[in-house]
N, C-alpha and C positions, 0 to 999 in steps of 0.2 A: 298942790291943791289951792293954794293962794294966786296962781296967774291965772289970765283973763285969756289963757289959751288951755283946753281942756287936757288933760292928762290920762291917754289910752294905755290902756293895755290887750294885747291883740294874742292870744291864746290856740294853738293850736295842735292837732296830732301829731302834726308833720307826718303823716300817713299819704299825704298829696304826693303824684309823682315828678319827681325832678325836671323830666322834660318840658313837663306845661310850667310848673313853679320851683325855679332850683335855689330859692334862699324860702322857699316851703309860703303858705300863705299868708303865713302871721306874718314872714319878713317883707315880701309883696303890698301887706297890707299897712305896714309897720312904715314902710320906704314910701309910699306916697300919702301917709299922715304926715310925716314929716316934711318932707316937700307942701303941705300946704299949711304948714303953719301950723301943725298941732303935736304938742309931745308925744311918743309913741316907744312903748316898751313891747317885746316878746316874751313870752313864755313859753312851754310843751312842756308833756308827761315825765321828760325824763329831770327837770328839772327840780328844786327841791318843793316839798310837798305838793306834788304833781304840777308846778308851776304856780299854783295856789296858795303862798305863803300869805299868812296874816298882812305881811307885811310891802305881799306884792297890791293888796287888795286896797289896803289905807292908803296906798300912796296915787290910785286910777278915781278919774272921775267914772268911766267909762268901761266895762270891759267887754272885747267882740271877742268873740267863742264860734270857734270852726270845728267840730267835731263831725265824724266820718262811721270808726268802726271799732273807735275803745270806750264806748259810754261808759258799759259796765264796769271798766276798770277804775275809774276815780271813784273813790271812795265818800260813802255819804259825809263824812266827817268836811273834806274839803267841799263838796257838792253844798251842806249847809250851809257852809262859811261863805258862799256866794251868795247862799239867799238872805241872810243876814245882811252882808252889806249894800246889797237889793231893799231891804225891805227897813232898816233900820239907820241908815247911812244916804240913802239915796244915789246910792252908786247905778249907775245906765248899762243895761245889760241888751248885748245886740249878738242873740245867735244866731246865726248863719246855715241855711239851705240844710244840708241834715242835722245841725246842731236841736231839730225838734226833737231829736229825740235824747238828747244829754240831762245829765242826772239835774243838773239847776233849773234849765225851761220848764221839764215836766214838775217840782216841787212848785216852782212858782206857779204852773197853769193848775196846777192838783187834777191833774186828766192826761187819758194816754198819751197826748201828742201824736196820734197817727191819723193815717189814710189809707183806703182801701188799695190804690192801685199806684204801680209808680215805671216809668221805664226812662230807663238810661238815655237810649238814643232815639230822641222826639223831633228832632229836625229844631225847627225855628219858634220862639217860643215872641209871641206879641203881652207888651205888659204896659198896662194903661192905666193909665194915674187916677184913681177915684176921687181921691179928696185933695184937689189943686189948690185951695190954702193952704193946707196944712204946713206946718214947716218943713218934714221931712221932703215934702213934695216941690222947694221956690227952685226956680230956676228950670225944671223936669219937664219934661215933655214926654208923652207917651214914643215907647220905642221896641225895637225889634233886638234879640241877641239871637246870632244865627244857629248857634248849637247847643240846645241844655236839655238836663234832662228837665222828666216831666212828672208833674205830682200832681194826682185829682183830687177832688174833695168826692164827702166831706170831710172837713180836718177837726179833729178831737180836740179842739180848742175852747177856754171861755166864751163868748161874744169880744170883741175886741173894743177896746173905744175906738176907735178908728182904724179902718180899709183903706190905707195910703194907695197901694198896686195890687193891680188884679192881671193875672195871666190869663192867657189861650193858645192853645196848641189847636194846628188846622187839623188834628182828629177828634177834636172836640171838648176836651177836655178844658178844666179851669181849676184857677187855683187862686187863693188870695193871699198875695205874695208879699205884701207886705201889713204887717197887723201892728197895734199898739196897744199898749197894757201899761195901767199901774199898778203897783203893788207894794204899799205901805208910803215909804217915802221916795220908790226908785220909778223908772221908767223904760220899760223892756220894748225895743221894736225886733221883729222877727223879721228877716230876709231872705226872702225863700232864696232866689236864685244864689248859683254858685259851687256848682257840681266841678269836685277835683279834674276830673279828666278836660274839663273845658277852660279855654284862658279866660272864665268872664271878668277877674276882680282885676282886670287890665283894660276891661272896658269904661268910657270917659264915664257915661252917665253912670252906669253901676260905682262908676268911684265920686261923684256928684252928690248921689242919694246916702250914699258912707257917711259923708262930711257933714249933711245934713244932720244926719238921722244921730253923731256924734253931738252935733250940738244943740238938737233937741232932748237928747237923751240926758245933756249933764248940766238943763236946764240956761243954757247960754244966753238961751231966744228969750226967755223970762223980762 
């Protein structure tokens, strides 16, 4: 917590399947924090207090959270203990594409986190940078991932302080794909894309808007 390079922690089911990610997302996501300069630890469910130890918690500027299909398995006990160090600590919370619906986004949004309609195989998804200052946004250029799935609004969310990315799908649909929030002393960005079955967290910019969105989130850009 004393270096001037942020210290992650990348959290996940490991429910992803091995052929598209075979050291799972968090180690994917873990391995190219590291290659850019940033500390980067693992965790998942089966580790102690579902990867959630007090002490995994004190030691991250940052924690990115990839959940799938065990929301309801983590326990509110450790589900609190994230929004505590969210909310009291200023720890940077960055859940990921279905992670909207994990037991800490929904505590911190105090709303369901959902959306009407969703399908898996949406072809080509176009996502364009709303708010081009921002910092999660420098360097970004509006761009295309050729296979994801697809989420419509409306989404059960706060109002956001800022609409980083905005999605479309050529059947019409849209999504606001990237949102910001504060909450007490933390800083939560949501990132929609990132569907297990597709390679996107091995795409450049989707790993671009990561690093950003890591050092916006642990106050770096301040």
């Amino acid at each position: 917590m004393n270096s001037d390079r942020p210290h992650v922690l990348v959290w996940s089911e490991w429910t992803e399947p091995p052929s598209v990610y075979p050291i799972g997302i968090h180690g994917e996501i873990a391995r190219f924090l590291e290659h850019g300069g940033f500390h980067a630890s693992t965790s998942y469910p089966d580790d102690q207090e579902q990867g959630l130890a007090e002490e995994r918690l004190l030691a991250c500027d940052v924690l990115i959270w990839f959940g799938h299909s065990l929301h309801e398995t983590i326990t509110d006990e450790h589900a609190e203990r994230v929004v505590r160090h969210v909310r009291e600590r200023g720890m940077g919370f960055i859940p990921l594409h279905s992670s909207h619906l994990c037991k800490p986004f929904r505590m911190l949004m105090d709303t369901s986190c959902t959306f009407p309609t969703w399908r898996e195989d949406a072809g080509s998804e176009r996502i364009a940078i709303s708010s081009p200052d921002h910092p999660i946004a420098r360097g970004v250029n509006d761009f295309t991932l050729p296979q994801t799935e697809m989420y419509s609004e409306p989404f059960d969310v706060p109002p956001p302080e800022t609409v980083v990315l905005h999605s479309t799908w050529e059947s019409g649909e849209s999504f606001r794909s990237g949102c910001c929030w504060t909450r007490g002393k933390g800083r939560i960005f949501y990132f929609r894309p990132g569907h297990e079955t597709y390679p996107i967290f091995f795409d450049d910019t989707v790993r671009k808007i990561l690093l950003n969105s890591i050092v916006w989130a642990s106050r770096r850009e301040d």
